[in-house]
C-alpha positions as CSV (number, residue, x, y, z in Angstrom):
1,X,95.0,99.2,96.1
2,X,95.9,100.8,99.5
3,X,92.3,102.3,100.9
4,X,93.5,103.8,104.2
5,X,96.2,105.7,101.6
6,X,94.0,107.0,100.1
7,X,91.4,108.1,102.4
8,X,94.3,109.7,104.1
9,X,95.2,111.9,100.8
10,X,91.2,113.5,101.8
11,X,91.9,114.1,105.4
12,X,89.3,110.8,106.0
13,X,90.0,107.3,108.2
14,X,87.4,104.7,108.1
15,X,85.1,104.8,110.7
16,X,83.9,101.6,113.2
17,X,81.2,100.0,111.2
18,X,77.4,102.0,112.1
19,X,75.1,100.4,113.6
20,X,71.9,99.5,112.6
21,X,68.9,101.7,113.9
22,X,66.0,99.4,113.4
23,X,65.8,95.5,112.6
24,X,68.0,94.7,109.0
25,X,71.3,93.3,108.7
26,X,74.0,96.1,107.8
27,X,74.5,94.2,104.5
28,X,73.9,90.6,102.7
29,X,76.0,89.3,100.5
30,X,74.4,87.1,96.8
31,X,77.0,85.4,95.1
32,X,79.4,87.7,94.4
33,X,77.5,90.9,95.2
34,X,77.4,92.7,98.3
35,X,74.2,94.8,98.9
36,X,74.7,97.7,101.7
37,X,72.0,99.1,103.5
38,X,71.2,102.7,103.5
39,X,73.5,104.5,105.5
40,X,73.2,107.8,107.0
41,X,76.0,110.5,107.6
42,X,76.5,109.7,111.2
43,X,79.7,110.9,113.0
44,X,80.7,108.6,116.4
45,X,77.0,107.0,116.3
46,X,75.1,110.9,116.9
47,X,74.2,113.0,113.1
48,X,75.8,115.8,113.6
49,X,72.7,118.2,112.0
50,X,69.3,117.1,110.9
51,X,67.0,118.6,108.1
52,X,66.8,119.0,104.5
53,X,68.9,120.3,101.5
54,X,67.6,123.9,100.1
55,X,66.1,124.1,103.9
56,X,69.3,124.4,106.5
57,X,71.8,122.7,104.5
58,X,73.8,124.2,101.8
59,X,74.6,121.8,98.9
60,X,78.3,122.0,100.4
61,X,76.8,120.3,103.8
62,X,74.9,118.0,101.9
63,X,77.8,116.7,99.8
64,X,79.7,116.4,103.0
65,X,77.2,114.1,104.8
66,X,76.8,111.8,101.5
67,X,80.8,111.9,101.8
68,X,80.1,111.1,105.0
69,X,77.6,108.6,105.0
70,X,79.5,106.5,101.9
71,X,82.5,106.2,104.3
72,X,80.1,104.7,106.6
73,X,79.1,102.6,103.9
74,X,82.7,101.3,103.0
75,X,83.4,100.2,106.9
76,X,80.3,98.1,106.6
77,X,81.8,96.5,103.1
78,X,85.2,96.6,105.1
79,X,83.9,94.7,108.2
80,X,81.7,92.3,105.8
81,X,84.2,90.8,103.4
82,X,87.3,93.5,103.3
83,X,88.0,96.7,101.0
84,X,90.3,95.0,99.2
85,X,87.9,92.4,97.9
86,X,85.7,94.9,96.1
87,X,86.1,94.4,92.4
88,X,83.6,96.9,91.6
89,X,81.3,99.5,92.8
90,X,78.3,98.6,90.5
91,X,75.7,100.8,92.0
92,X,74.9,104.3,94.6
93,X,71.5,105.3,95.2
94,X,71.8,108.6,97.4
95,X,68.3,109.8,98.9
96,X,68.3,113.4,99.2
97,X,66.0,115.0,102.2
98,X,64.8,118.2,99.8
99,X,62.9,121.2,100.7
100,X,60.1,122.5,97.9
101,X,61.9,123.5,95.4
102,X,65.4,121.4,95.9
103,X,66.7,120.2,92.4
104,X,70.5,120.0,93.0
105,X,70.1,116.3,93.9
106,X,73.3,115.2,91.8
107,X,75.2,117.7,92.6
108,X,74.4,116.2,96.1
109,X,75.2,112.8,95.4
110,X,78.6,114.1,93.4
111,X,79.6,114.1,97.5
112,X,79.3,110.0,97.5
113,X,80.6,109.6,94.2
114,X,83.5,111.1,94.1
115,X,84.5,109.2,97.1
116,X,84.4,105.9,96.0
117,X,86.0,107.1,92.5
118,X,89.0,108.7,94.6
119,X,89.2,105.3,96.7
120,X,88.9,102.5,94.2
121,X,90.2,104.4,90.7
122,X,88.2,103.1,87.7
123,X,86.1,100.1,89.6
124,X,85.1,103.1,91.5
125,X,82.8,104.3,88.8
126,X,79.1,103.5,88.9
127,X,75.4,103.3,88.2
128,X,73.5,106.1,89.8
129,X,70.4,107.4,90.8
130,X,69.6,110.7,93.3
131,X,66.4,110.7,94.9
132,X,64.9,113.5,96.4
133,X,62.8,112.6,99.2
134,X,60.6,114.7,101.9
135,X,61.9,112.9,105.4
136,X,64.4,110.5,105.7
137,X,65.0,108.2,109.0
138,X,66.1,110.2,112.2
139,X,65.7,113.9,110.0
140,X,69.1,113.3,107.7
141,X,69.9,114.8,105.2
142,X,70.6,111.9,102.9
143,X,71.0,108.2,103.0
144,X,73.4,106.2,100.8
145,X,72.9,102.4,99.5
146,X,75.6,100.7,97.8
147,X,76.0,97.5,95.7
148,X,79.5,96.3,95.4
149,X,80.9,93.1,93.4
150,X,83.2,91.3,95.3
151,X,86.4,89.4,93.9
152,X,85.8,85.7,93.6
């Protein structure tokens, strides 16, 4: 599996690794597992629009910051034990910042998903869930989590 191939096919290159903006470790690694923190859709360390989906983001912006914030995701797994290491992507939670009235939230998270489904092919496929949520930290739009199982 060549990841930088492929994230060049969408126009993408893997970002340097986020920063955290509070006290947690990027991510911690059980066994096999590798658990991500949640990462926001942040572009050279700034977000690059705050607020919530159904407010001032379309669903189009809002699938382009989970896209966003997922490839922040993968520099973190990158930088902790290597791309090609994962095995699996076993699980995505994407929190959705939502105005009243917001229900597209999977259509939202599609945005994450099909990301890591384009990078890593069948392993790529995962659990799910799409939270809506009234803030989220700094006023994203969403926040991605990811649980990947590393090779042994």
């Amino acid at each position: 599996m060549n990841v930088a191939s492929k994230l060049k096919e969408l126009g993408l290159t893997l970002p340097e690794p986020p920063r955290p903006v509070a006290t947690y470790l990027p991510a911690v690694r059980s066994g096999n597992l590798l658990f991500v923190s949640g990462q926001l859709p942040f572009v050279d360390g700034k977000l690059q629009k705050v607020g919530k989906l159904g407010g001032n983001f379309t669903l189009e912006e809002g699938q382009a910051a989970a896209q966003r914030a997922a490839l922040n995701a993968l520099a973190i797994i990158n930088q902790a034990a290597g791309l090609e290491n994962v095995a699996q992507v076993v699980r995505l939670t994407v929190y959705i910042a939502s105005a009243t009235g917001f229900t597209d939230h999977p259509r939202v998270a599609n945005g994450a998903s099909e990301l890591l489904i384009h990078v890593f092919g069948e392993p790529g496929r995962h659990a799910r869930s799409a939270i809506g949520a009234a803030e989220l930290p700094l006023g994203a739009p969403v926040e991605v989590e990811l649980v990947v199982e590393l090779k042994a």
